[in-house]
One Martini backbone bead per residue (centre of mass of N, CA, C, O) as a GRO file, in nm:
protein
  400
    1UNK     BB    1   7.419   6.260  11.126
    2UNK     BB    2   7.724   6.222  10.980
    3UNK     BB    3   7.988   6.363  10.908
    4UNK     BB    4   8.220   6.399  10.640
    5UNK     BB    5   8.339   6.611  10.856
    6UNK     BB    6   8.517   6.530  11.164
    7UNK     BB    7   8.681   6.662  11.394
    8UNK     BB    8   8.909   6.491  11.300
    9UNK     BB    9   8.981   6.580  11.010
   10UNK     BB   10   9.029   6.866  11.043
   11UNK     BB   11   9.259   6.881  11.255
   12UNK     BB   12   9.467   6.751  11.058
   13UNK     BB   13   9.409   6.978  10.833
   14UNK     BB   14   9.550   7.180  11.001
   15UNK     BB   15   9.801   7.010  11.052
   16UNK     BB   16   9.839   7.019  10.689
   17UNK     BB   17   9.955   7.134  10.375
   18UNK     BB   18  10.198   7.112  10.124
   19UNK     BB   19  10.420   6.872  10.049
   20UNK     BB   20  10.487   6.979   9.727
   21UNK     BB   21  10.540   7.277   9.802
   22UNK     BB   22  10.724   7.256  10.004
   23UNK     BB   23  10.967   7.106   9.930
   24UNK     BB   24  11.066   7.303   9.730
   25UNK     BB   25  11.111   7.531   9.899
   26UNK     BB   26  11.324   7.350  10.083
   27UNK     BB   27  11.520   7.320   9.822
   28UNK     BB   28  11.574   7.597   9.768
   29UNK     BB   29  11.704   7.643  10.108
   30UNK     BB   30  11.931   7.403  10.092
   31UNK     BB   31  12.105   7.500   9.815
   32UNK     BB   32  12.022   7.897   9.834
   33UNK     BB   33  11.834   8.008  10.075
   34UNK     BB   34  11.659   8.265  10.191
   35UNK     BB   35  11.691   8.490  10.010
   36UNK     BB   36  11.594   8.313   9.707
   37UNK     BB   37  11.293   8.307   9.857
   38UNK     BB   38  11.237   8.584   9.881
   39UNK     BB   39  11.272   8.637   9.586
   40UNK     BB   40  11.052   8.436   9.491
   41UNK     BB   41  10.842   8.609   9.592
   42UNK     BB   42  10.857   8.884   9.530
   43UNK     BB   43  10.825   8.763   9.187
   44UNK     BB   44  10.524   8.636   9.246
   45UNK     BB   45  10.372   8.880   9.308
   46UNK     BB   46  10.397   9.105   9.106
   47UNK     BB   47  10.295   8.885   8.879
   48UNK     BB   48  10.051   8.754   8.684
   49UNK     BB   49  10.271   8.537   8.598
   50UNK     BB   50  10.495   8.363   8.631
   51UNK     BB   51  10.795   8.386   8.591
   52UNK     BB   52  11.146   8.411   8.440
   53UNK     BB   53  11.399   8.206   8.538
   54UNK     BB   54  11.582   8.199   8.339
   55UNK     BB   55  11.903   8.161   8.476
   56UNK     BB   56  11.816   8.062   8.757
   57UNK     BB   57  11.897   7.845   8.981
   58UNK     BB   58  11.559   7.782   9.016
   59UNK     BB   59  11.439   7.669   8.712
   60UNK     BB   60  11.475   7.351   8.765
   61UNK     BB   61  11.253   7.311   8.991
   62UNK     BB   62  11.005   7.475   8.892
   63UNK     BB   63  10.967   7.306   8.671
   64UNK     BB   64  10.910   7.049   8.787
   65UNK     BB   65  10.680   7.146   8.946
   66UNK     BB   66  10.512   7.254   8.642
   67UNK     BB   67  10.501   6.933   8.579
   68UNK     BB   68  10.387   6.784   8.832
   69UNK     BB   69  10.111   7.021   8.878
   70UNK     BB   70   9.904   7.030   8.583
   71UNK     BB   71   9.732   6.789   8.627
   72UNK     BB   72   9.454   6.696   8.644
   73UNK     BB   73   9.220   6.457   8.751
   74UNK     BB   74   9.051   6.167   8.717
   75UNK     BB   75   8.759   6.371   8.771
   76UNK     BB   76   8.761   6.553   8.576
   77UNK     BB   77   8.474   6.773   8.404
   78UNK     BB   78   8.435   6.910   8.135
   79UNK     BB   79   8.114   6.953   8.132
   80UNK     BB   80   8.128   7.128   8.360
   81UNK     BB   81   8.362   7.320   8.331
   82UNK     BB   82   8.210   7.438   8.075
   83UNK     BB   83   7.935   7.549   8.264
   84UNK     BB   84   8.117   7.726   8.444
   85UNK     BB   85   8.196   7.897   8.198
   86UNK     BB   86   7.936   8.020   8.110
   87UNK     BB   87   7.835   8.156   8.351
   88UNK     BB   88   8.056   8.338   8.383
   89UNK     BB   89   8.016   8.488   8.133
   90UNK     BB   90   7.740   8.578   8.154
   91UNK     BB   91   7.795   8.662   8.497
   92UNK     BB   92   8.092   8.819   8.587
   93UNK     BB   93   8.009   9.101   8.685
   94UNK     BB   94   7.912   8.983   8.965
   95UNK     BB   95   8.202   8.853   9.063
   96UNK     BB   96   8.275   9.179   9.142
   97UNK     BB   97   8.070   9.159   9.432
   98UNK     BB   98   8.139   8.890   9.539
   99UNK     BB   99   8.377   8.952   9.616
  100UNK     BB  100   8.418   9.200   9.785
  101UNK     BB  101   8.109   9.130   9.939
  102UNK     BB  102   8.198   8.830  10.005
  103UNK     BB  103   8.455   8.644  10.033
  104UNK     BB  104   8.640   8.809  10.118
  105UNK     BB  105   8.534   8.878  10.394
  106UNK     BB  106   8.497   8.577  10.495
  107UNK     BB  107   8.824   8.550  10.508
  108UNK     BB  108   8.833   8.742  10.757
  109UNK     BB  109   8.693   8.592  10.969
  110UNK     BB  110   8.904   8.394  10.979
  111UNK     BB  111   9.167   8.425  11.226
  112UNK     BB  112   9.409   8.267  11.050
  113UNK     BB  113   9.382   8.424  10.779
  114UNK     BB  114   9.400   8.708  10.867
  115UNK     BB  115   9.690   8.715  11.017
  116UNK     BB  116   9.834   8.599  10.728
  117UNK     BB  117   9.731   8.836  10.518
  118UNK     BB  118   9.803   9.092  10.663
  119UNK     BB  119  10.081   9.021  10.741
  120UNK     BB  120  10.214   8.953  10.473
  121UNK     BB  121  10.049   9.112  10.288
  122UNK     BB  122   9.982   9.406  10.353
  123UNK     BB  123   9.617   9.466  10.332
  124UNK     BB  124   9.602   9.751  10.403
  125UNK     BB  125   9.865   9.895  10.224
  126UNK     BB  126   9.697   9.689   9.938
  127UNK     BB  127   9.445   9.609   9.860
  128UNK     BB  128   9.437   9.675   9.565
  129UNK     BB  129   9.637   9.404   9.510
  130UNK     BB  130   9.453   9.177   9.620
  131UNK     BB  131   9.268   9.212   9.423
  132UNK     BB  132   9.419   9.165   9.185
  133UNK     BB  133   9.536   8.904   9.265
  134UNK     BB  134   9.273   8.711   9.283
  135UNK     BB  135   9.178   8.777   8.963
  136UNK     BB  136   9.411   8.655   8.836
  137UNK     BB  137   9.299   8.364   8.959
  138UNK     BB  138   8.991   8.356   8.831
  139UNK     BB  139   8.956   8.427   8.576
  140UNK     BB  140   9.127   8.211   8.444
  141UNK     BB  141   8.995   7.968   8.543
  142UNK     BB  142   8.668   8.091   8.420
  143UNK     BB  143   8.825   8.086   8.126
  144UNK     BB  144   8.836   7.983   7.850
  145UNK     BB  145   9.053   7.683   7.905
  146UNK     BB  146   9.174   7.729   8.207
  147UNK     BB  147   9.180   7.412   8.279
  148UNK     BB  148   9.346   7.343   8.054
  149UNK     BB  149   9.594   7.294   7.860
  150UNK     BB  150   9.782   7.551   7.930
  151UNK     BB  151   9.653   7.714   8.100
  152UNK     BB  152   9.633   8.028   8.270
  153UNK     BB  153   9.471   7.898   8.531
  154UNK     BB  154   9.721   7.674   8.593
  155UNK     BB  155   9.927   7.886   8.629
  156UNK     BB  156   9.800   8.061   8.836
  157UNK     BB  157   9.782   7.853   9.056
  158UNK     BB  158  10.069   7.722   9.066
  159UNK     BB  159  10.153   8.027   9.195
  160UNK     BB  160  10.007   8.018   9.426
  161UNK     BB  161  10.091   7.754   9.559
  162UNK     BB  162  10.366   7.854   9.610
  163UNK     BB  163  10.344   8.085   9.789
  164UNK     BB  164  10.206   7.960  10.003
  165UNK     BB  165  10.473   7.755  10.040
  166UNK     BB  166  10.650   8.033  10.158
  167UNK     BB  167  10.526   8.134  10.354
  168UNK     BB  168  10.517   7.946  10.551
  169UNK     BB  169  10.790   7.924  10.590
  170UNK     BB  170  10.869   8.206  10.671
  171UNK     BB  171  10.675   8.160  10.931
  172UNK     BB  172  10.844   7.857  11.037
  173UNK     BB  173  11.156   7.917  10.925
  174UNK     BB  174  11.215   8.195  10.943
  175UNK     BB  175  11.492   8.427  10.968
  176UNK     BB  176  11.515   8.752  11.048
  177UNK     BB  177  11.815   8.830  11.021
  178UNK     BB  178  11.752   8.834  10.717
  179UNK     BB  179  11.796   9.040  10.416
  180UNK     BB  180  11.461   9.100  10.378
  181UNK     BB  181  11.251   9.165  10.125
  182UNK     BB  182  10.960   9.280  10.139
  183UNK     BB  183  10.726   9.050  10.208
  184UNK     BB  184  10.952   8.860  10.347
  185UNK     BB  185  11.016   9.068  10.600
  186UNK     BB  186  10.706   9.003  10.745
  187UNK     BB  187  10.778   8.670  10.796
  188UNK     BB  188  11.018   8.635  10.938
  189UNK     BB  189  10.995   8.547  11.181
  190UNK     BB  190  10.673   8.538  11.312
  191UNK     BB  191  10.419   8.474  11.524
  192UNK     BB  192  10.307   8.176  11.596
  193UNK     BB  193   9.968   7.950  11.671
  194UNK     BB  194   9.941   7.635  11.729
  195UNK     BB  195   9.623   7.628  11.733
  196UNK     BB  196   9.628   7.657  11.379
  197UNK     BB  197   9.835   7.553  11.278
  198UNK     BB  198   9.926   7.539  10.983
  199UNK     BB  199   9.955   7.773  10.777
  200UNK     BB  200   9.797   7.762  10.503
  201UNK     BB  201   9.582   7.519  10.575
  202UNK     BB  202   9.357   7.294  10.447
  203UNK     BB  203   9.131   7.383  10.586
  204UNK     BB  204   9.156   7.686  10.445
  205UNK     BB  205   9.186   7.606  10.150
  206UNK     BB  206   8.894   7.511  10.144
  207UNK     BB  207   8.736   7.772  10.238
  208UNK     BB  208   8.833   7.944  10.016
  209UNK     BB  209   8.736   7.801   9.762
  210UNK     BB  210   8.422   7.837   9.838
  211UNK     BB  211   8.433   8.120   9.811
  212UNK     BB  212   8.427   8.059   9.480
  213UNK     BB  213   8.193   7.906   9.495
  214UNK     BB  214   7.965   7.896   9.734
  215UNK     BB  215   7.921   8.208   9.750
  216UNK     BB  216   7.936   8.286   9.438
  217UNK     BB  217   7.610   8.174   9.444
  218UNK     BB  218   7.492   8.321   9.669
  219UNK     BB  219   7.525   8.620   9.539
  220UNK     BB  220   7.386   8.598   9.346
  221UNK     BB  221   7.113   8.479   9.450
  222UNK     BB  222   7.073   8.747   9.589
  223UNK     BB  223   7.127   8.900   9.268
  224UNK     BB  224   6.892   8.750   9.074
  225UNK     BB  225   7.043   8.482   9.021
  226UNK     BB  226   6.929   8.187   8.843
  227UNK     BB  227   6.988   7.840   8.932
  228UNK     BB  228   7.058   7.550   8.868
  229UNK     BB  229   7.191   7.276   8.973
  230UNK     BB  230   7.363   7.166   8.764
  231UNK     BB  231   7.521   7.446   8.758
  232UNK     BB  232   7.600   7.447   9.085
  233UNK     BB  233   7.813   7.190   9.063
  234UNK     BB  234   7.941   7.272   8.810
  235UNK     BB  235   8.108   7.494   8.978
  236UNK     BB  236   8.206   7.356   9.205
  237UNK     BB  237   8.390   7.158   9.025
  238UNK     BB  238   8.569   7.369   8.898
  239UNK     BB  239   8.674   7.423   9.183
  240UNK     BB  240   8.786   7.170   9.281
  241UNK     BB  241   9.030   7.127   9.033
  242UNK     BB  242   9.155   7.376   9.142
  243UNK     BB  243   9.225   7.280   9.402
  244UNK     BB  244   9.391   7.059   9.333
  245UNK     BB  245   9.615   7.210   9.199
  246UNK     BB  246   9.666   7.373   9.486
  247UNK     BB  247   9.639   7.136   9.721
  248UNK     BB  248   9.389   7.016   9.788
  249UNK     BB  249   9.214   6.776   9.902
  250UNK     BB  250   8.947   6.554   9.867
  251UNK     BB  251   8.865   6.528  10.195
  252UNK     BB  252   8.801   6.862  10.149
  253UNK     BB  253   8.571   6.818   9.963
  254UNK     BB  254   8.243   6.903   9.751
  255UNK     BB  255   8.018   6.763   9.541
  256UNK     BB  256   7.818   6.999   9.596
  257UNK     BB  257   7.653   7.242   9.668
  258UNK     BB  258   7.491   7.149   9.937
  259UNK     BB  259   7.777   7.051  10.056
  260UNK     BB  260   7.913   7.334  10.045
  261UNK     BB  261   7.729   7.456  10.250
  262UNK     BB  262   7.791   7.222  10.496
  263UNK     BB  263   8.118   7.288  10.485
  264UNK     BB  264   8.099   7.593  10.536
  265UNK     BB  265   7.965   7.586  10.801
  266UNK     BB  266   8.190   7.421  10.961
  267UNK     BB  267   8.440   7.619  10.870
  268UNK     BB  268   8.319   7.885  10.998
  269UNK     BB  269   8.263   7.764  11.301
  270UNK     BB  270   8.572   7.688  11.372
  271UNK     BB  271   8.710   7.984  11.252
  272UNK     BB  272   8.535   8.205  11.386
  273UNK     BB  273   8.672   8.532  11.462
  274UNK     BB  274   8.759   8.826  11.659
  275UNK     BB  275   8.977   9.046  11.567
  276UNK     BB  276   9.183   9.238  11.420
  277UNK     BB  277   9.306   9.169  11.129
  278UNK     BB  278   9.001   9.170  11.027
  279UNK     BB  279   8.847   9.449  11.093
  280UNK     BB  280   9.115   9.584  10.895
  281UNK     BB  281   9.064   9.464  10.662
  282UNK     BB  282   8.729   9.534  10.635
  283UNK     BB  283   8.814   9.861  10.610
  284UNK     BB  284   8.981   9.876  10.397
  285UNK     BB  285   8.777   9.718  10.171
  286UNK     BB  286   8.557  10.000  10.270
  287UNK     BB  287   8.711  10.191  10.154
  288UNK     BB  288   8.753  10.121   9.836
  289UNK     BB  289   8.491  10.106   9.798
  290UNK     BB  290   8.408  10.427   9.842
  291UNK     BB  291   8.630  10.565   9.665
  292UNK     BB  292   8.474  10.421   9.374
  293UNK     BB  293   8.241  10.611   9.458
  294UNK     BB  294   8.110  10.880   9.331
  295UNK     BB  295   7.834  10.926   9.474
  296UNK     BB  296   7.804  11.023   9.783
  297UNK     BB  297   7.555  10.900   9.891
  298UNK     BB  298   7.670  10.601   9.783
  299UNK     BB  299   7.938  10.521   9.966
  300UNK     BB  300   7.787  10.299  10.114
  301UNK     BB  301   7.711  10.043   9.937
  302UNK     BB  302   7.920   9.811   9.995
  303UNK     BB  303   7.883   9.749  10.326
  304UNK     BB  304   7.537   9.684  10.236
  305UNK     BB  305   7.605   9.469  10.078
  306UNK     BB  306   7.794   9.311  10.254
  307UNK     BB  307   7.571   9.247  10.455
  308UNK     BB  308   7.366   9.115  10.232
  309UNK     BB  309   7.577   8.857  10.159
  310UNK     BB  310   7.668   8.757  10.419
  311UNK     BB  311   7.680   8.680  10.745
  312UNK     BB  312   7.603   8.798  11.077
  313UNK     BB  313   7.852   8.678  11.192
  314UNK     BB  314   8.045   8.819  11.018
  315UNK     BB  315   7.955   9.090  11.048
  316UNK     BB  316   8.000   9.122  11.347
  317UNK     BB  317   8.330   9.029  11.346
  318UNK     BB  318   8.371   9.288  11.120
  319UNK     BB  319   8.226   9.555  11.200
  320UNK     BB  320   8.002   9.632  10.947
  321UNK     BB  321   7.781   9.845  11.050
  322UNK     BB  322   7.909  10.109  11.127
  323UNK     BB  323   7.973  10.186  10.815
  324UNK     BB  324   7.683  10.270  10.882
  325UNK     BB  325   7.433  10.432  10.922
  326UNK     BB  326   7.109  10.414  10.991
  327UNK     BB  327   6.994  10.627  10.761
  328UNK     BB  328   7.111  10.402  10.538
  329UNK     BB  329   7.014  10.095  10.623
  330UNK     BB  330   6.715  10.215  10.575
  331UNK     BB  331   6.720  10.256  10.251
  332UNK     BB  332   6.809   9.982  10.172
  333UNK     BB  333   6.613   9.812  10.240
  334UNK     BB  334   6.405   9.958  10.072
  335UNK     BB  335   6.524   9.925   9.794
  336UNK     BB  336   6.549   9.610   9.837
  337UNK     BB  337   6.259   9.546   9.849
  338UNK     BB  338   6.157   9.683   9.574
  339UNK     BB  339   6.302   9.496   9.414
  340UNK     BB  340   6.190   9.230   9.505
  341UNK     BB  341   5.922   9.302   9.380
  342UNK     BB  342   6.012   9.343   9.102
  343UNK     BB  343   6.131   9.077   9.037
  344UNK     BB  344   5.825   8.921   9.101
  345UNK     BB  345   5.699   9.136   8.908
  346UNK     BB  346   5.883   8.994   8.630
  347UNK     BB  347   5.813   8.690   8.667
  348UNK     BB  348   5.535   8.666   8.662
  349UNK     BB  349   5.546   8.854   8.360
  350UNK     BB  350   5.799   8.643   8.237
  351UNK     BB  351   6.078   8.819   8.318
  352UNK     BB  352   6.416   8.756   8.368
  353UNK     BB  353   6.472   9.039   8.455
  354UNK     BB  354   6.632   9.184   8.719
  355UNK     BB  355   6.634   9.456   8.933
  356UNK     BB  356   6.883   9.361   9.088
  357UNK     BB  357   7.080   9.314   8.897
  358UNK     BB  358   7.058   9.571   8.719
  359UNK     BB  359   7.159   9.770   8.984
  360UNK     BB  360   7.449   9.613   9.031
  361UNK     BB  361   7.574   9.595   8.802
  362UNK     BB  362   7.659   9.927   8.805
  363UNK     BB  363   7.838   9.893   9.013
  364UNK     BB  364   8.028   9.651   8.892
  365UNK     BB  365   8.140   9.835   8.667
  366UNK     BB  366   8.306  10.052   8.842
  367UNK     BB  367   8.476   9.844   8.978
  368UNK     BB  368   8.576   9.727   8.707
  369UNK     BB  369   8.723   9.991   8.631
  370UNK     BB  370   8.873  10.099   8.839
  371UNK     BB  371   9.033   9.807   8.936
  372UNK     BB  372   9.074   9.627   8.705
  373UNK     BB  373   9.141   9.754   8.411
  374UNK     BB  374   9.318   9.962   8.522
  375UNK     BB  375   9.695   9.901   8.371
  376UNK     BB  376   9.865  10.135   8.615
  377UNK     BB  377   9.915   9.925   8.754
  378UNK     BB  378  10.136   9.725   8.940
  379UNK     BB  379   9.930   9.501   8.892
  380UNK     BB  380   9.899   9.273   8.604
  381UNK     BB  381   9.686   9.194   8.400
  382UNK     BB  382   9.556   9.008   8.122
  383UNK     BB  383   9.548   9.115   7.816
  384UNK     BB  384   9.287   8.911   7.720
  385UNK     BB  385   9.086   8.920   7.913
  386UNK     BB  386   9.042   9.206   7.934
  387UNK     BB  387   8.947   9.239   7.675
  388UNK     BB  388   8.695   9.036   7.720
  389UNK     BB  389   8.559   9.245   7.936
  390UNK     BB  390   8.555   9.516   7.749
  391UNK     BB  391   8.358   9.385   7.546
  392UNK     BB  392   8.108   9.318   7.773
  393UNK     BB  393   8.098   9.559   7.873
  394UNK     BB  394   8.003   9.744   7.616
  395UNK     BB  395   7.775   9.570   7.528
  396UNK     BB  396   7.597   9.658   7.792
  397UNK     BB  397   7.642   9.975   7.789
  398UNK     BB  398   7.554  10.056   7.522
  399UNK     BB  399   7.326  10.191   7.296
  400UNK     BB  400   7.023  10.026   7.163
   0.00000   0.00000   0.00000
């Protein structure tokens, strides 16, 4: 049977970026310089939400492009981003083992992804700032309302948007000579092969998304969450949505779960690379993750749940092994077995409840107060979201 995705359509996806948030910024360095693009770089990377350019030469261009890109598209399915959003509030503290242990993990291994992500962002020496720049676009993008007019989800992908926009220009067109501070610095002049075609191009954009969408649905069901197909397709669509504002092609979407499964894996086998740059990313976070489990015995629990999470040949190019003894491999092998099978007799004497989901809820608690709650960092999320995370968490972790 013929795929839907062709290695000519994906070729082709793969050398093109995002016309319209390029013009953007190639319009502000034809204006104003790269100095001013970098700068824009800079405070868009802080800021949990687009900052405030009021004053600022760039205002005009900005408003322009964020009104320019913030309709939803003439397919998007108000009831279907509604049930992916009810999943959200449901399950979301499991989004954050998803992310952590899934999503992550999975787009390092793609390997021109991880070297714009490391080289660009400094990902090995900010690792909890990357983590915590995801959740502030993901959080609202699933948050109700978050893809509604004025979502604070549509303004959160249009930042995102941009900042892809700029990374590309300044690794194939900025100047080094250039006295670029910050993030900026890193990317003008960087040794670009054009065989993976261009930075944060639409093929990669497509598989990121998918993290975020078919990935997080698979690792749920790893971890005792059953969702029906309408349920699925429905997750599927409000990331396809987020998508399209984000600037991703509609020929490299996938309209259901099962196509996301089949797309996933074309694009998984096209770009999956063994690299230093994944690698060091993919121990980097899992530094992070065992820095923030408070007992000692248990600091492996991270890298044992992303073997579990992830494909074995991601694990492979990222030599997630290695991070954890073999007498720890095999200790969670088997409690891993018995809560499966505590799962099976809790679901045959007919409880909802998972005992997977129950024991790994509780490690999700802990890196979500750790990393995401904590408000003393240097980037602040939405204090109106994490109040919703703090009353959710709370609920759940009470005295009956």
């Amino acid at each position: 049977m013929t795929s839907r995705w062709p290695a000519e359509l994906l070729d082709a996806a793969r050398k093109k970026g995002d016309p319209v948030a390029d013009a953007v910024v190639d319009q502000i360095e034809a204006d104003h310089g790269t100095a001013l693009v970098g700068e824009m770089l800079s405070k868009l990377w802080r800021n949990n939400a687009i900052p405030d350019f009021t004053g600022s030469p760039l205002a005009p261009v900005i408003d322009k492009y964020l009104d320019d890109t913030q309709a939803l598209p003439p397919w998007a399915d108000q009831h279907k981003i509604r049930i992916a959003e009810q999943l959200f509030f449901d399950h979301g503290i499991m989004t954050v083992l998803a992310l952590f242990c899934g999503s992550l993990p999975e787009s390092y291994s793609i390997g021109s992804e991880a070297v714009v992500m490391q080289r660009s962002g400094q990902l090995i020496e900010h690792t909890e700032h990357r983590i915590r720049a995801t959740a502030a676009m993901i959080f609202p993008v699933m948050d109700s309302g978050g893809l509604g007019p004025n979502g604070t989800g549509v303004r959160q992908i249009q930042k995102v948007r941009l900042i892809h926009a700029t990374i590309r220009h300044l690794i194939l067109r900025g100047d080094p000579k250039h006295a670029l501070g910050g993030y900026a610095k890193h990317m003008s002049g960087m040794q670009w092969d054009a065989a993976n075609g261009v930075p944060i191009n639409q093929e990669n954009l497509s598989f990121t998304l998918l993290t975020f969408s078919y990935v997080f649905l698979e690792c749920w069901r790893k971890l005792g969450i059953a969702l029906d197909a309408t349920q699925r397709d429905a997750f599927v669509h409000c990331w396809n949505v987020a998508a399209h504002i984000l600037g991703v092609e509609r020929e490299v979407m996938a309209d259901s779960f099962d196509e996301a499964g089949d797309l996933f894996g074309i694009l998984r086998a096209r770009g999956l690379a063994e690299t230093h740059d994944g690698r060091e990313l993919a121990k980097a976070l899992m530094a992070v993750q065992e820095r923030h489990v408070p007992i000692a015995p248990l600091k492996p629990v991270g890298p044992l749940l992303m073997r579990r999470l992830i494909s074995a040949d991601t694990a492979n190019v990222l030599g997630v092994e290695r991070h954890a003894s073999v007498l720890s491999r095999a200790l969670f092998a088997v409690v891993f077995a018995l809560l499966r099978a505590g799962e099976w007799l809790a679901r045959l004497l007919g409880s909802e409840r998972s005992p997977v989901t129950y024991v790994f809820e509780k490690l999700a608690r802990v890196w979500l107060r750790a990393l995401l709650l904590d408000q003393t960092r240097p980037l602040k999320l939405p204090d109106r979201l994490l109040d919703g995370w703090r009353l959710r968490h709370d609920a759940r972790t009470a005295p009956a």
